[in-house]
N, CA, C and O atoms as CSV, one atom per row, in Angstrom:
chain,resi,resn,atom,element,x,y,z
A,1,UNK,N,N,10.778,94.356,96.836
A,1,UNK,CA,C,9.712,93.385,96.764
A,1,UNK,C,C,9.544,92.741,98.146
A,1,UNK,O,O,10.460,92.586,98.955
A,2,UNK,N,N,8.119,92.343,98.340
A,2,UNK,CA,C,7.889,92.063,99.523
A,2,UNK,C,C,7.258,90.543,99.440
A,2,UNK,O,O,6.627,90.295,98.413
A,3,UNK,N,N,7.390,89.349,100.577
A,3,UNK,CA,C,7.209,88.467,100.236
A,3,UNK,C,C,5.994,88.118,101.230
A,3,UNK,O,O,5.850,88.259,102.445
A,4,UNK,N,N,5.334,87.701,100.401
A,4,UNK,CA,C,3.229,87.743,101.500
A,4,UNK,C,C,3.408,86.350,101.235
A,4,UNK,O,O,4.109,85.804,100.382
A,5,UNK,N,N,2.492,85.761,102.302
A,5,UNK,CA,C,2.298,84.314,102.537
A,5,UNK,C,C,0.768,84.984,102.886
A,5,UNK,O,O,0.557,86.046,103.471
A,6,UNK,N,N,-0.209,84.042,102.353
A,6,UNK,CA,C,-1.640,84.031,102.518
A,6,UNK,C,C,-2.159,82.617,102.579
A,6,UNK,O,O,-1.961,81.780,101.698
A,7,UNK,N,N,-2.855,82.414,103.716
A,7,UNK,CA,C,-3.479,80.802,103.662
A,7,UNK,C,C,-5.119,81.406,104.503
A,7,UNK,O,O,-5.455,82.217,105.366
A,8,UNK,N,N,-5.700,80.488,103.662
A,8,UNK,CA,C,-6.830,80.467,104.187
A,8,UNK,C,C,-7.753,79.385,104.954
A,8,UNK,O,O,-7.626,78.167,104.828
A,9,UNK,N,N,-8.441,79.856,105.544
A,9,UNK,CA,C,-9.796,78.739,106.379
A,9,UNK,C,C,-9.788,77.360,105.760
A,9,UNK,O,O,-10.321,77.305,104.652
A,10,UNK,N,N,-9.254,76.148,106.284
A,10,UNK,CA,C,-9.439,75.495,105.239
A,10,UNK,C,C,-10.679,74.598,105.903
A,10,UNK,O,O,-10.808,74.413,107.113
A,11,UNK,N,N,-11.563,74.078,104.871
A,11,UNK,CA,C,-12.942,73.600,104.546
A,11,UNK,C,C,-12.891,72.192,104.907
A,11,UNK,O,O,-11.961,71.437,104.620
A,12,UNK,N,N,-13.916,71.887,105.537
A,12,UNK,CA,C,-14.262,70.390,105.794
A,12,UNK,C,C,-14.268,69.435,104.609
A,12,UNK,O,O,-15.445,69.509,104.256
A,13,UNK,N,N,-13.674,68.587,103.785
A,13,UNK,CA,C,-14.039,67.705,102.772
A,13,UNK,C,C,-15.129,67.080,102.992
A,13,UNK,O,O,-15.172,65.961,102.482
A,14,UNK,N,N,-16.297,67.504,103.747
A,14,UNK,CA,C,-17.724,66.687,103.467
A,14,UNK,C,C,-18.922,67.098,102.878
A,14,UNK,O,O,-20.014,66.565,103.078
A,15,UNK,N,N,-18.644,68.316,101.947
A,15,UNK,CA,C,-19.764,68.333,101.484
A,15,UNK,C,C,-19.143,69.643,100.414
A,15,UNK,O,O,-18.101,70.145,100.837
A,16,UNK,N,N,-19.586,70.124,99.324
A,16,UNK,CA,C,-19.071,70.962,98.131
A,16,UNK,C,C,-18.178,72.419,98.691
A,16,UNK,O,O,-17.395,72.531,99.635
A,17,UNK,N,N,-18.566,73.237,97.885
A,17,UNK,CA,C,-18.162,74.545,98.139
A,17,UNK,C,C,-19.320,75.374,98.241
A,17,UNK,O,O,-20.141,74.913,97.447
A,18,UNK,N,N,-19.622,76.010,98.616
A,18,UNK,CA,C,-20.519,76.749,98.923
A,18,UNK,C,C,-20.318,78.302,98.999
A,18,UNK,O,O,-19.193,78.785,99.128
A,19,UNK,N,N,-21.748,79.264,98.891
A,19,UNK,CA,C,-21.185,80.594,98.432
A,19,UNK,C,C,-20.594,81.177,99.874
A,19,UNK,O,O,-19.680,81.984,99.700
A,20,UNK,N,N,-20.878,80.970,101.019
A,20,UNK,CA,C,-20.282,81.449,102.150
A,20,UNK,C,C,-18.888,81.161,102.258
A,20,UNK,O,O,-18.163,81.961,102.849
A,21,UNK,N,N,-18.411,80.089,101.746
A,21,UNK,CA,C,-16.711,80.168,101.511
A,21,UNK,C,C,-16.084,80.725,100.477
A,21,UNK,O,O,-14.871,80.777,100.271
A,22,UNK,N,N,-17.168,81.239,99.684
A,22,UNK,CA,C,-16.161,82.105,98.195
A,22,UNK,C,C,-16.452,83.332,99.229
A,22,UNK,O,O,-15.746,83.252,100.235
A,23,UNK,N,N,-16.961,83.976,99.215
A,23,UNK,CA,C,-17.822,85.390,100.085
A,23,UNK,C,C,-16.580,85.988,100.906
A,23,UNK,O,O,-15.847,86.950,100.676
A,24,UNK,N,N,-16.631,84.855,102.174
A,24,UNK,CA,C,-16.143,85.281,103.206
A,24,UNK,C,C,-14.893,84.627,102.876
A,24,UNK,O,O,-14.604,85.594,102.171
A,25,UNK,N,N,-14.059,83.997,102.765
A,25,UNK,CA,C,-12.575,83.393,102.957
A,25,UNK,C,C,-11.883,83.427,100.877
A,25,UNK,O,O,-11.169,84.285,100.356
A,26,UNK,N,N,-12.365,82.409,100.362
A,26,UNK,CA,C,-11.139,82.998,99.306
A,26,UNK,C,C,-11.423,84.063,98.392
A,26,UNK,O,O,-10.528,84.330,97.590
A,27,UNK,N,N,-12.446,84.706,98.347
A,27,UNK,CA,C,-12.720,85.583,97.376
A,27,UNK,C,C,-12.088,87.120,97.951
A,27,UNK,O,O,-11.770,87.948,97.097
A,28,UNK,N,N,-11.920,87.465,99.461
A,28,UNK,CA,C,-11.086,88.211,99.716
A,28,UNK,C,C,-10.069,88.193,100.184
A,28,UNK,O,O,-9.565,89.177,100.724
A,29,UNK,N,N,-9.331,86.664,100.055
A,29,UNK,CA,C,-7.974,86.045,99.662
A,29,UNK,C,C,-7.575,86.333,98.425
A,29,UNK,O,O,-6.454,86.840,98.414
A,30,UNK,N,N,-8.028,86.213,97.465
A,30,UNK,CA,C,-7.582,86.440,95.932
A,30,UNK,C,C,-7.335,87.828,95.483
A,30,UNK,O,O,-6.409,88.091,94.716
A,31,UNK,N,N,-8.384,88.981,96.084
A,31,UNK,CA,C,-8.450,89.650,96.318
A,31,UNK,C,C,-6.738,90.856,96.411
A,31,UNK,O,O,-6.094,91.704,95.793
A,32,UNK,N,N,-6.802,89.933,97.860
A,32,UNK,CA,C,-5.478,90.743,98.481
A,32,UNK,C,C,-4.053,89.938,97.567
A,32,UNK,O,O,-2.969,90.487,97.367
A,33,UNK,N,N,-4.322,88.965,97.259
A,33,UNK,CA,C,-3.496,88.246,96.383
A,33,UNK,C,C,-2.970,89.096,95.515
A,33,UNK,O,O,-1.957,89.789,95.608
A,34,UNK,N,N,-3.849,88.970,94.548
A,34,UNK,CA,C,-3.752,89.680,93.292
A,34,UNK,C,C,-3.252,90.916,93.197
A,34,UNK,O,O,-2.443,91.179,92.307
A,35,UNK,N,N,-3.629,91.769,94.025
A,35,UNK,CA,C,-3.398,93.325,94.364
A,35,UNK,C,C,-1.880,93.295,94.965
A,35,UNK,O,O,-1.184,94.306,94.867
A,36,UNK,N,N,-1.486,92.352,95.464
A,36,UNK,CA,C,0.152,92.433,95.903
A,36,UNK,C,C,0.804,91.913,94.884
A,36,UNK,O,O,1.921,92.393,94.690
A,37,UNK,N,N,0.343,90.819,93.950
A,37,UNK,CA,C,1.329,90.341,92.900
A,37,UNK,C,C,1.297,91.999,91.586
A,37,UNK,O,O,2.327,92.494,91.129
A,38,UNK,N,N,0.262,92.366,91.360
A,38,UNK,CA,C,0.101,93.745,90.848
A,38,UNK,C,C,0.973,94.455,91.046
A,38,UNK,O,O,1.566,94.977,90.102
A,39,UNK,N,N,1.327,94.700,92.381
A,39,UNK,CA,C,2.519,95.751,93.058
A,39,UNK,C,C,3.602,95.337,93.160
A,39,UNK,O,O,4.573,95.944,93.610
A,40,UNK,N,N,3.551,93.993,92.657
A,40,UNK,CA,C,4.998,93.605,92.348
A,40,UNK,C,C,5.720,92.265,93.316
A,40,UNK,O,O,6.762,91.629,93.159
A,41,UNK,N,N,4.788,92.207,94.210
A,41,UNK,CA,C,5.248,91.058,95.304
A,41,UNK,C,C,5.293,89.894,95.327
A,41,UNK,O,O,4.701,89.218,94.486
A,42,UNK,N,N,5.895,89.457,96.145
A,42,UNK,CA,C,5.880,87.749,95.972
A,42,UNK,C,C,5.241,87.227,96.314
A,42,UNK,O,O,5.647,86.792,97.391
A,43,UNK,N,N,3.878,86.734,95.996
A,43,UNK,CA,C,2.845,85.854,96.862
A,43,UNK,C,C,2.841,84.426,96.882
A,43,UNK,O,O,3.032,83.674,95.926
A,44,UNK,N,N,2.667,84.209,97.756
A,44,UNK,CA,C,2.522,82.531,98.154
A,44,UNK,C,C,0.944,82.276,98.582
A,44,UNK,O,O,0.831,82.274,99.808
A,45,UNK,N,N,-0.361,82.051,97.849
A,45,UNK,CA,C,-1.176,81.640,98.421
A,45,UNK,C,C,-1.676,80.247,98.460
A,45,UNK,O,O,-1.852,79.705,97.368
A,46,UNK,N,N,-1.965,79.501,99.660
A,46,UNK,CA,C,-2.216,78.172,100.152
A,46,UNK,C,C,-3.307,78.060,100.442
A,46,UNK,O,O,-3.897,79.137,100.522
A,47,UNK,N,N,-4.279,76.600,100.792
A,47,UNK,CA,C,-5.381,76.044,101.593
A,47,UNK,C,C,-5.152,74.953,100.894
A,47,UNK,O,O,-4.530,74.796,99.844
A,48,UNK,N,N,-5.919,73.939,101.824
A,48,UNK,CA,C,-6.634,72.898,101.301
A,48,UNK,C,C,-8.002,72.620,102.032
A,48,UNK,O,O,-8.740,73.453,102.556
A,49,UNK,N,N,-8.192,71.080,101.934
A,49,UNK,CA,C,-9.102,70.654,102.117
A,49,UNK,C,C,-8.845,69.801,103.812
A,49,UNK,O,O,-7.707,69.365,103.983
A,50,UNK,N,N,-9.764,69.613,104.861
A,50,UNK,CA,C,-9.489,69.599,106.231
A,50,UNK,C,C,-9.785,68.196,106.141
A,50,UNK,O,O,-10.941,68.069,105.737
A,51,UNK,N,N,-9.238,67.106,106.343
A,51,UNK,CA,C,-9.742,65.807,106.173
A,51,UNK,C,C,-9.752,64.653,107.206
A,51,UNK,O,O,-9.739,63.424,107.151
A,52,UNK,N,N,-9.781,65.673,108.247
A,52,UNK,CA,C,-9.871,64.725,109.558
A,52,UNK,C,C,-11.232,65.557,110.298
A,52,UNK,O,O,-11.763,66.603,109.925
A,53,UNK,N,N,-11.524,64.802,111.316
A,53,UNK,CA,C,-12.290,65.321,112.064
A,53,UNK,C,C,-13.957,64.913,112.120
A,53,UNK,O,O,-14.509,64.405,111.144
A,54,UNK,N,N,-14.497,65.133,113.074
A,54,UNK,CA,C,-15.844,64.551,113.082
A,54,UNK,C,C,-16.466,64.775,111.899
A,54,UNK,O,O,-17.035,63.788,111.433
A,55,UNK,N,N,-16.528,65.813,111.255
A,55,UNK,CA,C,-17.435,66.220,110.048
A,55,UNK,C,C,-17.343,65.235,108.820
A,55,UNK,O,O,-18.312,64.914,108.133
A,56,UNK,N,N,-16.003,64.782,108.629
A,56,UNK,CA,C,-15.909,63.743,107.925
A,56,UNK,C,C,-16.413,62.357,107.784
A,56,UNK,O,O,-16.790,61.755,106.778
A,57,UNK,N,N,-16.297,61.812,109.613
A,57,UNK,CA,C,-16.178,60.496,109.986
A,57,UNK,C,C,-18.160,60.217,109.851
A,57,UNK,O,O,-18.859,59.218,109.683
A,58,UNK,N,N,-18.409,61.525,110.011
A,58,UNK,CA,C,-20.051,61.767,110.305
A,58,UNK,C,C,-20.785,61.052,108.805
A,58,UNK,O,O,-21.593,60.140,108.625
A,59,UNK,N,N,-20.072,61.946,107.932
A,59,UNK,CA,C,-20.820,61.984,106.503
A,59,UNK,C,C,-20.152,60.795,105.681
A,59,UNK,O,O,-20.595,60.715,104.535
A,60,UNK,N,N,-19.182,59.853,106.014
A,60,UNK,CA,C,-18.730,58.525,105.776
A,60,UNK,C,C,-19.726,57.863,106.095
A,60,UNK,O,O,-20.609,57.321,105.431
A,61,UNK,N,N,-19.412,57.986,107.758
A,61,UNK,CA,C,-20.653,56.607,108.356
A,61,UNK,C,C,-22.230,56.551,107.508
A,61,UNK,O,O,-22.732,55.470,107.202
A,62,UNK,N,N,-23.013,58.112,107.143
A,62,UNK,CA,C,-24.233,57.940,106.887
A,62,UNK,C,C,-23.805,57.700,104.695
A,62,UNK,O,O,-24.814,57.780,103.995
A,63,UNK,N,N,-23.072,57.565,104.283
A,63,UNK,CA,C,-22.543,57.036,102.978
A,63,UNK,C,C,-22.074,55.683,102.980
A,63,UNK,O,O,-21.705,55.012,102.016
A,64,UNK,N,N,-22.125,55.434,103.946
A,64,UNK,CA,C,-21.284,53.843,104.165
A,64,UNK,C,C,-20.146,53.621,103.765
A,64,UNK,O,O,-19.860,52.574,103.183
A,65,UNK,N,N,-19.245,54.623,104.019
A,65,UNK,CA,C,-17.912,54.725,102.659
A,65,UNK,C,C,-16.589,54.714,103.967
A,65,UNK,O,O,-16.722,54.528,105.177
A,66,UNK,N,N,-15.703,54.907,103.398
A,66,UNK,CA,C,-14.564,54.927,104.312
A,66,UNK,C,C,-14.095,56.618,104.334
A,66,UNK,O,O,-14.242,57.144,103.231
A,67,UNK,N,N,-13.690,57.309,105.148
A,67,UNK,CA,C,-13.374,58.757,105.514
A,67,UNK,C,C,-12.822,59.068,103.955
A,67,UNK,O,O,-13.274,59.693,102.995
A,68,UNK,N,N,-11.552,58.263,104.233
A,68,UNK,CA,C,-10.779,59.020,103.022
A,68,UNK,C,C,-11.733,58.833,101.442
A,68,UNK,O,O,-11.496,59.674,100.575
A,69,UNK,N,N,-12.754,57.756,101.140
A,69,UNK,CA,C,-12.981,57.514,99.975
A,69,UNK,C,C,-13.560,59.402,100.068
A,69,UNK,O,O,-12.979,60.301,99.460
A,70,UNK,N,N,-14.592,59.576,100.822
A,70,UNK,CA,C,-15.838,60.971,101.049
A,70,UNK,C,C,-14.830,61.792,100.828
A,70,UNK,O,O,-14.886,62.221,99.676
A,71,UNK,N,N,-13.567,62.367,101.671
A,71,UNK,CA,C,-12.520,63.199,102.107
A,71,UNK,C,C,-12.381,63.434,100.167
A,71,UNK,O,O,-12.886,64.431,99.651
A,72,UNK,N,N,-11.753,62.528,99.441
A,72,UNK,CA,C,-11.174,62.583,98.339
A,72,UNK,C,C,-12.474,63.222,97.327
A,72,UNK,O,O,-12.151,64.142,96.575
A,73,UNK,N,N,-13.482,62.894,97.308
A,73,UNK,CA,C,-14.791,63.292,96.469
A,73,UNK,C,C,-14.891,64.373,96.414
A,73,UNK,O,O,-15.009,65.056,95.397
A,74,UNK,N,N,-14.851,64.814,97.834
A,74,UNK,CA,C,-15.261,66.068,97.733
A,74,UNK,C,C,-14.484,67.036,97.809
A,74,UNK,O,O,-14.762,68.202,97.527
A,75,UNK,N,N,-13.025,66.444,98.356
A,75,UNK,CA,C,-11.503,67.561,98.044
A,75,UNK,C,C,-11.764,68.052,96.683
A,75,UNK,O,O,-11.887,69.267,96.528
A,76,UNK,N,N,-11.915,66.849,95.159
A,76,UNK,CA,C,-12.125,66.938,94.002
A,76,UNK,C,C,-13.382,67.832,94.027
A,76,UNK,O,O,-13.018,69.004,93.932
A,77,UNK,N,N,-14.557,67.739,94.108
A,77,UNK,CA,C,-15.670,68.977,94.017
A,77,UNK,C,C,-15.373,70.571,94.061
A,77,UNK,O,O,-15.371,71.436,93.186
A,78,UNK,N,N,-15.135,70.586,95.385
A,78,UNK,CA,C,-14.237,71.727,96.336
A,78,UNK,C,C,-13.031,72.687,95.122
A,78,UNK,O,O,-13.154,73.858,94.764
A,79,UNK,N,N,-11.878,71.647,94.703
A,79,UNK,CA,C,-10.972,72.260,93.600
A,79,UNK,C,C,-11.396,72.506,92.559
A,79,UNK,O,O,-11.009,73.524,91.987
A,80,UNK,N,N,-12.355,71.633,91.955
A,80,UNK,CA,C,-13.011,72.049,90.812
A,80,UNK,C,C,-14.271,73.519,90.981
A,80,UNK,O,O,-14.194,74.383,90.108
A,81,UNK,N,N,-14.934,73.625,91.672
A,81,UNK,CA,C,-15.312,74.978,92.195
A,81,UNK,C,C,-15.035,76.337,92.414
A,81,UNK,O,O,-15.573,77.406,92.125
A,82,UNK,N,N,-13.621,75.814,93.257
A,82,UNK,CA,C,-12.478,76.732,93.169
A,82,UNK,C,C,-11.828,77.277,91.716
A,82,UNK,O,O,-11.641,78.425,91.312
A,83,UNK,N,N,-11.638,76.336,91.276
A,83,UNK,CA,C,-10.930,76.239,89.828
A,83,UNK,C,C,-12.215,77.245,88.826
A,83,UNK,O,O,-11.836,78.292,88.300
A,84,UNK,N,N,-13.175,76.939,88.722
A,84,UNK,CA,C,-14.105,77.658,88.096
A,84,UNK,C,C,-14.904,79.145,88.333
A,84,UNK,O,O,-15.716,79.840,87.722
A,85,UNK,N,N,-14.207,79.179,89.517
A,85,UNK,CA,C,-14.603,80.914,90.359
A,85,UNK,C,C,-12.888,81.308,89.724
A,85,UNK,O,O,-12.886,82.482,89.354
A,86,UNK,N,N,-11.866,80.813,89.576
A,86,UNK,CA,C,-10.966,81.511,88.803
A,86,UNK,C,C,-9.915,81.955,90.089
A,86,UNK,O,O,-9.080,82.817,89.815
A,87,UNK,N,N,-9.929,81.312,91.690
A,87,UNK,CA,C,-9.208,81.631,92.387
A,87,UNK,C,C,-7.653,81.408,92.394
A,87,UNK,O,O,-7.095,80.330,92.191
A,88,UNK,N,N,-7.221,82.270,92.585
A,88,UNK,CA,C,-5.384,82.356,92.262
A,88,UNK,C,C,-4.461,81.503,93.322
A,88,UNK,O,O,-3.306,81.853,93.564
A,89,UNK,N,N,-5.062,80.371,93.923
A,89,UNK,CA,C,-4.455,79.668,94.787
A,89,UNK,C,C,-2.745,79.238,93.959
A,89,UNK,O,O,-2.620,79.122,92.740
A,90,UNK,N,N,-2.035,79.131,94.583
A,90,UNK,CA,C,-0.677,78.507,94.106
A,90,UNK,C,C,-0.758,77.206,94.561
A,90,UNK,O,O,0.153,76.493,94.141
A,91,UNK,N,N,-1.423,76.763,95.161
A,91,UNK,CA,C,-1.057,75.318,96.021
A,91,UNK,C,C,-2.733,75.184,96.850
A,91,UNK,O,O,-3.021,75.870,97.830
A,92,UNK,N,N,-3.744,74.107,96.176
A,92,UNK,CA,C,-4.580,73.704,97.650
A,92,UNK,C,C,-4.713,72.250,97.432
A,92,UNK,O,O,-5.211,71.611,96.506
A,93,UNK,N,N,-4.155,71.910,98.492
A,93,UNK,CA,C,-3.619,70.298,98.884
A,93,UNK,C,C,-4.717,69.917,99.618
A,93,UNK,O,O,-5.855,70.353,99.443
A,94,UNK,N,N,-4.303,68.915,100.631
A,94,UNK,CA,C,-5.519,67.961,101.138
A,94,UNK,C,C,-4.502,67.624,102.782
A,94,UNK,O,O,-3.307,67.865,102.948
A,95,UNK,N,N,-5.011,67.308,103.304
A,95,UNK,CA,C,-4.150,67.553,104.848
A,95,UNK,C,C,-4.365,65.958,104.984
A,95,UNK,O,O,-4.078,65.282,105.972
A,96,UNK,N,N,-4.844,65.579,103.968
A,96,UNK,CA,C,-4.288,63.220,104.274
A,96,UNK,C,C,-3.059,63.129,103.146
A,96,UNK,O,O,-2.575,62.037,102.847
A,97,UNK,N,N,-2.494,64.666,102.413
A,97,UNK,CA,C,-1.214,64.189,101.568
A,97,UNK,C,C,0.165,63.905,102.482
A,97,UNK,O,O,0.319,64.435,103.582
A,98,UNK,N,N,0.784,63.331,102.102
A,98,UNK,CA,C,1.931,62.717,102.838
A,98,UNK,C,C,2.992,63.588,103.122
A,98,UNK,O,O,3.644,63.590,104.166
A,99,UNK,N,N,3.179,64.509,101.920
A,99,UNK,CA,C,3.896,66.036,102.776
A,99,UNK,C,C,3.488,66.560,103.544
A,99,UNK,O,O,4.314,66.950,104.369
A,100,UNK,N,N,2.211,66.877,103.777
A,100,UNK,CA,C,1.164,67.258,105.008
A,100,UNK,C,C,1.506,66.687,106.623
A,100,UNK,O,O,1.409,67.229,107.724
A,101,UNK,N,N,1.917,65.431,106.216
A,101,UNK,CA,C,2.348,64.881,107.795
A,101,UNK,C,C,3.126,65.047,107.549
A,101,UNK,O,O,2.824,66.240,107.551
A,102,UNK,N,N,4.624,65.063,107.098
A,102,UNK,CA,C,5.774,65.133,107.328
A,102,UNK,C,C,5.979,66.803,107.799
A,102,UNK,O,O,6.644,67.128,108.782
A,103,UNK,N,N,5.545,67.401,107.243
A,103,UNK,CA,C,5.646,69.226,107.711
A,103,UNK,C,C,5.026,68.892,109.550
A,103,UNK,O,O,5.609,68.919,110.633
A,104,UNK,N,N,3.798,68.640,109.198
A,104,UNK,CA,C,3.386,69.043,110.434
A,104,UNK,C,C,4.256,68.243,111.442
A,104,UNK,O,O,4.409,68.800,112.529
A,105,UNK,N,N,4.759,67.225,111.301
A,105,UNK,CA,C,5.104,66.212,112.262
A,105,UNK,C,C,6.322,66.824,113.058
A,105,UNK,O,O,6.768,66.574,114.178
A,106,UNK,N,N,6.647,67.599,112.207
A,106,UNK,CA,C,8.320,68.348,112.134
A,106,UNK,C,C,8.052,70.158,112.380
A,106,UNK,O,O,8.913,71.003,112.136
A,107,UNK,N,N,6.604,70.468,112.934
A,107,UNK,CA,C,6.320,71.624,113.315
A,107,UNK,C,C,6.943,71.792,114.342
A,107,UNK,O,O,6.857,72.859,114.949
């Protein structure tokens, strides 16, 4: 048995899911997923949601909201989307969770 780690593109939290991110990034993530757990392997597949960065701070300011309130809305949209296309993620977190800094901090 072979042990695959798969992570994908992860998505701006400012605005839904859209068909260009099922298309191009998890739909031929799941894809290769699936087809290795089939053959018997150990898969680990990851993403989340990207929750820093201009794209965020952008679509706060014109909501009048605070980053993280927008960041969290639409992390929730995003998983639920995900969740309903039926993608085999094991884990998609949010990069403002608090294990998130502690990993990276310790990269």
């Amino acid at each position: 048995m072979t042990k695959i780690f798969i992570s994908c593109a992860l998505p701006y939290a400012n605005g839904p899911c859209h068909l260009g991110h099922l298309r191009s990034t998890y739909i031929p993530a799941d894809i290769y997923a699936r087809y290795n757990r089939m053959a018997g392997n150990e898969v680990l597949m990851v993403c989340a949601t990207d929750e820093h960065g201009t794209p965020i701070a952008v679509k706060a300011d014109a909501e009048g909201k605070e980053p993280i309130e927008v960041a969290k809305r639409y992390h929730d949209m995003i998983v639920e989307d995900i969740n309903s296309c039926d993608i085999s993620f094991d884990n998609f977190a949010r990069t403002t969770d608090e294990i998130h800094y502690q990993i990276s901090q310790n990269f």
